[in-house]
Every structure is written in C-alpha cells, then in structure tokens.
N, C-alpha and C positions, 0 to 999 in steps of 0.2 A: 504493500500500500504506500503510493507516494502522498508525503504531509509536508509541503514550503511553508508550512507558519505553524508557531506553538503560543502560548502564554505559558509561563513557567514562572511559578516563584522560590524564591533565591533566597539561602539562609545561611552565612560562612559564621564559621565557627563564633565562639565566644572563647576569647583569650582567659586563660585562667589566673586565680589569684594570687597577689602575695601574699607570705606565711609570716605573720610575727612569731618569732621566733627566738631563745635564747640560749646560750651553751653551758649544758650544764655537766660539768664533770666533778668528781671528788677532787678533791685540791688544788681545784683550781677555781677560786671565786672571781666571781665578777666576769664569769667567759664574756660575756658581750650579744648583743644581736647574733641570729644565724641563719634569719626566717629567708628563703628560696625565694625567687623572682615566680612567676604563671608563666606557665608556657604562651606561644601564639596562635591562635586557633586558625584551623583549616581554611585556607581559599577554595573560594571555586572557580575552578578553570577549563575555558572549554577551549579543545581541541584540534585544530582542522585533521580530518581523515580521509584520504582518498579512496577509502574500499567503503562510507559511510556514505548512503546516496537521499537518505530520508531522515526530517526529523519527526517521526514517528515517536519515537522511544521518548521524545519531550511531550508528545501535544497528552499522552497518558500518564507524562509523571508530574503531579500537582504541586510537588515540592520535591525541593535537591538541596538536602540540606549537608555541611562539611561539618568535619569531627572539633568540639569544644578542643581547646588546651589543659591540660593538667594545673590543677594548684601547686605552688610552691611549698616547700616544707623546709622543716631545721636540718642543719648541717650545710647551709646557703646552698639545698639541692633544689635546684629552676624544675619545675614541671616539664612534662613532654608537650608538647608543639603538638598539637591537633592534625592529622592528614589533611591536608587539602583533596579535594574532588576532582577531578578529572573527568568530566565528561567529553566524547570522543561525537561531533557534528561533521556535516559536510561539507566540504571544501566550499566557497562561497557563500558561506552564512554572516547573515549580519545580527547583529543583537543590539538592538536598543532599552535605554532607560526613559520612561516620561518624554516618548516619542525623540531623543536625542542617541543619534551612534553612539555609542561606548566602544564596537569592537566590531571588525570587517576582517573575518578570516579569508585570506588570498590565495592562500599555497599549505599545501599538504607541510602536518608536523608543527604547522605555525598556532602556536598558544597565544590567549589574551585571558588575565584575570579578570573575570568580571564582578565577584562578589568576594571581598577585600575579608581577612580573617581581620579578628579584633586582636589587639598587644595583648601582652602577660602584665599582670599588674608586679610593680616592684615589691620584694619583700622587705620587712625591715633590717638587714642589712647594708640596705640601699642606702640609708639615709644617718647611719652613723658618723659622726662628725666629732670635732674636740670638741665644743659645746655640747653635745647629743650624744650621752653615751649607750643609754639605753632606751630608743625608740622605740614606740608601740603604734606607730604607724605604719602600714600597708596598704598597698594601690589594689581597688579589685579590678580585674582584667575587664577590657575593653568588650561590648558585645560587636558583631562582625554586622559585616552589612547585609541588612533584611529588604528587599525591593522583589516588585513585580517585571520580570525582563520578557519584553515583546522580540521573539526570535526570527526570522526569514531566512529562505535560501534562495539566493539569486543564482545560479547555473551558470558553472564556468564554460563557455564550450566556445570553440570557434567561430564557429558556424552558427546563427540561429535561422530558422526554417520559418517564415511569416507567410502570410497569404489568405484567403478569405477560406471558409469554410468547405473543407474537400477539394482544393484545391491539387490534391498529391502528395502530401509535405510526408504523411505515412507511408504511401509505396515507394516513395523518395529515399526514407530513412531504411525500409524494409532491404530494399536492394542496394544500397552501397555499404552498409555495414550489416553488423550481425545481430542490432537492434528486431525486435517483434512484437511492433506498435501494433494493436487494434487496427484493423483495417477494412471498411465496407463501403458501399455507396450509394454515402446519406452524410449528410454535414454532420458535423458536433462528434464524430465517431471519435475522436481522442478529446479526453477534457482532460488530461495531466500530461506534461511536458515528459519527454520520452530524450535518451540520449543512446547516441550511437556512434561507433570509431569507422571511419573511411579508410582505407591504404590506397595511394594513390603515389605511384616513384617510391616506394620507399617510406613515403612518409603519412604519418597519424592524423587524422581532421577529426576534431570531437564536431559533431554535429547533433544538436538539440532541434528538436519536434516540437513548436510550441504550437497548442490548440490553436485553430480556427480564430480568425480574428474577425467581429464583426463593426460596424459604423457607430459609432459613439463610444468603443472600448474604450479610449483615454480619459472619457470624462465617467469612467466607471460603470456603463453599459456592460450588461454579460456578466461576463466574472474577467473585464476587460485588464483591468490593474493585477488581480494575481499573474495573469500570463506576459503583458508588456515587462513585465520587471524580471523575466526569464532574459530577455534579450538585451536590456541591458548592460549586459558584460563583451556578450560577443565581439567576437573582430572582424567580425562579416554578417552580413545581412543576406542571407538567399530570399530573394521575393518570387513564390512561384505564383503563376498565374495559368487558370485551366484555359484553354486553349479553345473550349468549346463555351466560354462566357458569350452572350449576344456582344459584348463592349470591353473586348481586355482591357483599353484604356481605360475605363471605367472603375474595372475591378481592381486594378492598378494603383489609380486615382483615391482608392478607398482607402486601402491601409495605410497607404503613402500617408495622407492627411492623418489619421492616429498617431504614427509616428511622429511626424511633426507637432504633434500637441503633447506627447509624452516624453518629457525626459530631452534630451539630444539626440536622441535616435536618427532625426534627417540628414546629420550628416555623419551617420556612421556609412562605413563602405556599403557597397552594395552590388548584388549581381542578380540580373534577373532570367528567369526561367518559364518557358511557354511550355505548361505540362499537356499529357495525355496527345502527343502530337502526330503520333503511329498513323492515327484513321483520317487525319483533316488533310484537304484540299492542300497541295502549297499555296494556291493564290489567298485562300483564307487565312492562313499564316502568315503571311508578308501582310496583310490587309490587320491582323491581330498585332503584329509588332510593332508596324507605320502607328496604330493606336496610340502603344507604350510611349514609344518615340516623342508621340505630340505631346505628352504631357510631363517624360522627361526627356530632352536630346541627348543625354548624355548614356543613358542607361545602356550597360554592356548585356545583350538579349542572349540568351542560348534555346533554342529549342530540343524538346529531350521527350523522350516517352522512356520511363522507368520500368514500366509495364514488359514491352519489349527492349529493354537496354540497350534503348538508342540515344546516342549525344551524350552520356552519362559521364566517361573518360575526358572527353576533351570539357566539360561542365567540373569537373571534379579537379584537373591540371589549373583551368583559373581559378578556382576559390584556390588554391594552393601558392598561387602568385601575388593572390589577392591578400591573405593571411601575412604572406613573408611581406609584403611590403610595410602594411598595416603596423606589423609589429615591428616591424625598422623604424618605424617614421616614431611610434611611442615612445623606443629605446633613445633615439636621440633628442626626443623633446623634453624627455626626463632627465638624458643628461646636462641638458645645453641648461637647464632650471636649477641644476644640481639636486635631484632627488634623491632618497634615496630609496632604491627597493626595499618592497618586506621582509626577505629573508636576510637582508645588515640590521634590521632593529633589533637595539643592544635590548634582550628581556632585561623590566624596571623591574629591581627587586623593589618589595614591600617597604621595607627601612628605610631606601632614599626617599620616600616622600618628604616635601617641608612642608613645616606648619607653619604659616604668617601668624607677626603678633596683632596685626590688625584684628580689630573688634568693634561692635557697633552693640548701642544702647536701645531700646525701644519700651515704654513703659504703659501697660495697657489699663484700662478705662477702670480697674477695681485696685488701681497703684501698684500692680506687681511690676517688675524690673525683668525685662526679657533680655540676655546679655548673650550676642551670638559672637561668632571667629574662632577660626581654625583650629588655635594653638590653647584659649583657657577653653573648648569645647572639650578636646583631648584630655586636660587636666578633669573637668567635671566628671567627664565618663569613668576615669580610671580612679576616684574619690567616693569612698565609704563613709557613707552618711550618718551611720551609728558608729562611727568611730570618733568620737572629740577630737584628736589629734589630727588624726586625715583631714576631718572638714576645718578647721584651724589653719591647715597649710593651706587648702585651697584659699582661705583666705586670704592669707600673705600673700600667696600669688597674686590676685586679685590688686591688694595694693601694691605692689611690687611691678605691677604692668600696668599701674594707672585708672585701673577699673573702679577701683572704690575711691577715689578722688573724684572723682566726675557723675560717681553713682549719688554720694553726696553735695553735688553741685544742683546735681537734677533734685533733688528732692527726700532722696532715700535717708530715711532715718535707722537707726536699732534695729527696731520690727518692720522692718519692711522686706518683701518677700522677693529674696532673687532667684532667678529662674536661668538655668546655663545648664545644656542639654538634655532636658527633660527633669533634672534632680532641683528640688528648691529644698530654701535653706533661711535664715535669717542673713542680716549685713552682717548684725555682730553677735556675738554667740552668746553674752550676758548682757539684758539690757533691762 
C-alpha cells in the first residue's frame, strides 16, 4: 500500500535527573557532594532509506516516542543517555513543524533530528565551590521535544510521467522498465504514483507514473496537489499526449496551464510524446503535432506506440541527454552560488546549540509576569520547584541577567507570580 503523507506525533526522550548526593565513608568526614549528572534522553531521528518506498508504517503509528535518560546517583555516576529512535523513511521525505520545513531528506543514509532529547539535569557535585561546600541543589532533566510533525514524500525520480487521464503514462512505464502499474482503458486507472528503472546505453532512468492529471489540479481539483508534488523533484518532464484526443493541442494546453500554476514546474525540462500512434493516419499525426507546436514552438515531439515498441529507444536516448544536461547545468549553478550539497553537511550535534541571553517580559491582565528567551527558559526547565535551593538559584540567575531589575521596574513586587517555561514561582521566596 503506497501512503505520501502521515501525521505522527513526536515525543524524544526526557533527560534524567541530578542526584544530590554525598560521600560517605568511615574516616573520612566531610566527603563532600557526589550526587551524578541525568543522563540525555533519546532523539528522534529519521532516516533516509532507499529500499523504504512508503510511509505506511507512520500514517498507523500515532506516536514514536525515544527512550527517557537515567537519573544520576552518588559516587558522581551520570545516568545512561536515553536511545535515540531511529526511524528509517523514504528517500524524498519532507517533515514539517506548524506547516514550516524542519527537514528534506535528499539522498539515501542522510539523517535529520527532528525531535531534540531533553539534557540530564546536573547533580550536586556540579555546583560545589569554596563558598559551597555542601550543596543540596540539583537540576531535574530537561523534558524532550513533544510536537505534532506533518510528514510527505515527494518522489525522487528522473523522469516524471504527466498527461491527462489514460493518456499511456502506465503502458509507458509497463514496457520500459520492470515497473506493473494497473493498466486498462478507462481514465483514473492509476490513483498512486508508481516508479520504475529504464536501461537505456548502459545507463538507469528512475521514471515515476504520476496519476492522470485533470483541469483545475493546481488549484486542488481531484486529488490534484497530492500528485503535482510527485513531480516536483524531477529533472525531466515526459508530457504524453494520446494521439487519438479530437485537439492534442488542447490536451496539451491543459496540463501545460496546471503546471504553470503549481510550483515552477513550466520551466522544468520537458519532452513531449504522441502516445498510442501504431493505428493513426501519419497525416493525422503531423496534423496532432502542428497542434502541440502552436501552442508550444519549442517543444521536442516524439511519436511512440509503447503498445507495439515503436519510437521507444530513440524517446528513451533523449530523456537520457535531457537528464545529463539538466543535471550539469544544476551542478554548476550550485557551484558558481557556492552550495553546498547534502551529503558535506557536517551532522549538528545536540550540544553545539547556543542559547541567547536575550529575553522579553510580557505581563498578563491578572499581573502575572510571563518571562520568555532561550537561555533563562533552559535554566527554568532544568529547576526543581520543591527544592529551596534550586529555585533560589534560578533566582540569582534571574538577577544576574537583569531579569528581576526590570521585572521590578514593570511593577512586580514579592508576591507576584512569575511564569518562565510553564513552572511559576514567586519574585522573592520570603515576602
């Protein structure tokens, strides 16, 4: 069963805590803190796989959650780090957050995290100091990122197959490769995009079937948008055209206009094809192509009957000149831009993220203090609310980066209630 879209929700680990902790041996008083760091909990990260041709296995899993981290314990032993997840998608999957890309798998092997594990909270050895010799503070681990991610798979393939309904695009695909599309005749006979490999000199053409395309697909007519966004990728356009339409130019004239309302599609390459042409007249043929012509001059026409394997070889040597060109002309536009391809991106690990100290204040209609930014959010998450200690530090932070100076400019007294990544707390802990 082919499935190009899923909803999946997303749950990466929760980082485990730190252990207050102290060393306690005979004869030796006073050991000191010893309590372990949390480990980091699981990511999740998907895949590209080239033997993976459906996301199937997502659109029935309702959640994909990554393994928590370990708590810390005495003898400053850190917790174990939570598995990350690994799920394995099809080459050409996109994955968005709140309709925004997060991640466009390219190329087989190529990973993208998309659901961040949370840190290990520090234990109390973390924080011993000559001032601080016996600290009873500990960070509890970060929780991991919880989101709803909207999945696709756009279809890498050379070649994409367009044209109006029955127009051939299946005995097309049947007979040059070892693809076995649904085949009858009657329109609509394929509603899922179908791939197949060409050998043609030597060399591989992926070639993608995409259903029938009808007049108002771009503006979401049919099930116009799941299928336009198959071709997308391509680096060639076969537009066939039945040969026995009352108006090829017509028929022509149809998809032509979709594609130009979808995407950039009208000026992807293009080669066109006058199918089923075994039975017609040649003056009707010339009279079918003169049509094309008027409404593009430029359009490279082949006539083929797939049926009987005629024009197939020499239809199959230009898409093959068409491809090599294609993809010379992107290699040097990405050079001349200095891009750089997806298989040189250095994997970010986790830990180089920065946290800015910028922050912003916002105070809502019952005087609570909403305090958002990067860097005292991270501190919030990783602060133990029933700890006096911990939330005392968060505190110092707070003035230590100018937050409660300005918190008490706006208005906040003692009891007033500040709010910094979901945990509220007072200003000041005795008031």
């Amino acid at each position: 069963m082919f499935v190009d879209t899923a909803k999946v929700n997303l749950k990466a680990g929760k980082g485990g805590d730190g252990a207050v902790s102290f060393r306690h041996e005979i004869y030796i008083p006073k050991g000191g803190p010893d309590g372990g760091d949390g480990g980091k909990g699981g990511s999740i990260i998907f895949k590209a796989d080239k033997d993976t041709n459906t996301l199937l296995d997502l659109k029935f899993t309702p959640l994909l959650t990554a393994e928590d981290g370990r708590n810390g314990s005495g003898t400053r032993s850190a917790g174990r780090s939570g598995k990350d997840l690994i799920v394995e998608v099809p080459i050409g999957t996109v994955v968005k957050r709140d309709g925004k890309v997060i991640a466009d798998l390219t190329h087989d092997q190529q990973e993208a995290v998309i659901a961040r594990g949370g840190d290990g909270g520090f234990g109390n050895a973390h924080f011993k100091s000559s001032t601080r010799q016996a600290p009873i503070i500990a960070e509890v681990g970060e929780p991991g990122e919880e989101f709803e991610a909207e999945v696709e798979l756009k279809l890498l393939a050379d070649v994409g197959l367009v044209g109006l309904p029955n127009a051939g695009k299946s005995t097309f695909l049947s007979v040059v490769s070892n693809a076995k599309p649904e085949i009858a005749d009657y329109p609509f006979t394929t509603i899922t995009p179908n791939l197949g490999v060409a050998t043609i000199d030597g060399q591989d053409i992926l070639i993608a079937d995409i259903p029938g395309l009808i007049e108002g697909a771009a503006d979401g007519k049919g099930l116009g948008h799941d299928f336009l966004r198959h071709v997308e990728r391509t680096s060639v356009l076969l537009h066939l055209v039945d040969a026995y339409n009352d108006d090829a130019g017509e028929a022509y004239k149809t998809i032509r206009t979709e594609l130009e309302k979808y995407s950039d599609l009208k000026n992807r390459a293009e080669v066109v094809a006058l199918t089923k042409c075994e039975g017609v007249d040649e003056d009707i043929v010339k009279m079918q192509m003169q049509s094309i012509l008027a409404i593009n001059p430029e359009a490279k026409i082949y006539t083929i009957s797939a049926a009987a394997h005629q024009g197939i070889t020499e239809l199959l040597r230009e898409l093959k000149e068409v491809i090599t060109e294609t993809k010379a002309a992107a290699a040097a536009a990405a050079e001349a831009e200095g891009e750089i391809v997806p298989e040189e991106l250095p994997t970010i690990a986790l830990s180089e993220k920065e946290y800015k100290d910028t922050w912003n204040i916002e105070q809502t209609e019952d005087g609570k203090f909403i305090v958002t930014g990067e860097k005292i959010e991270k501190f919030a998450r990783r602060t133990d609310l029933n700890n006096y200690a911990s939330l005392n530090r968060l505190r110092d932070i707070m003035k230590k980066m100018g937050i409660k100076a300005e918190l008490t400019t706006r208005g906040a007294v003692p009891e007033s209630i500040i709010s910094i990544a979901g945990k509220e707390f007072t200003l000041v802990e005795d008031y």
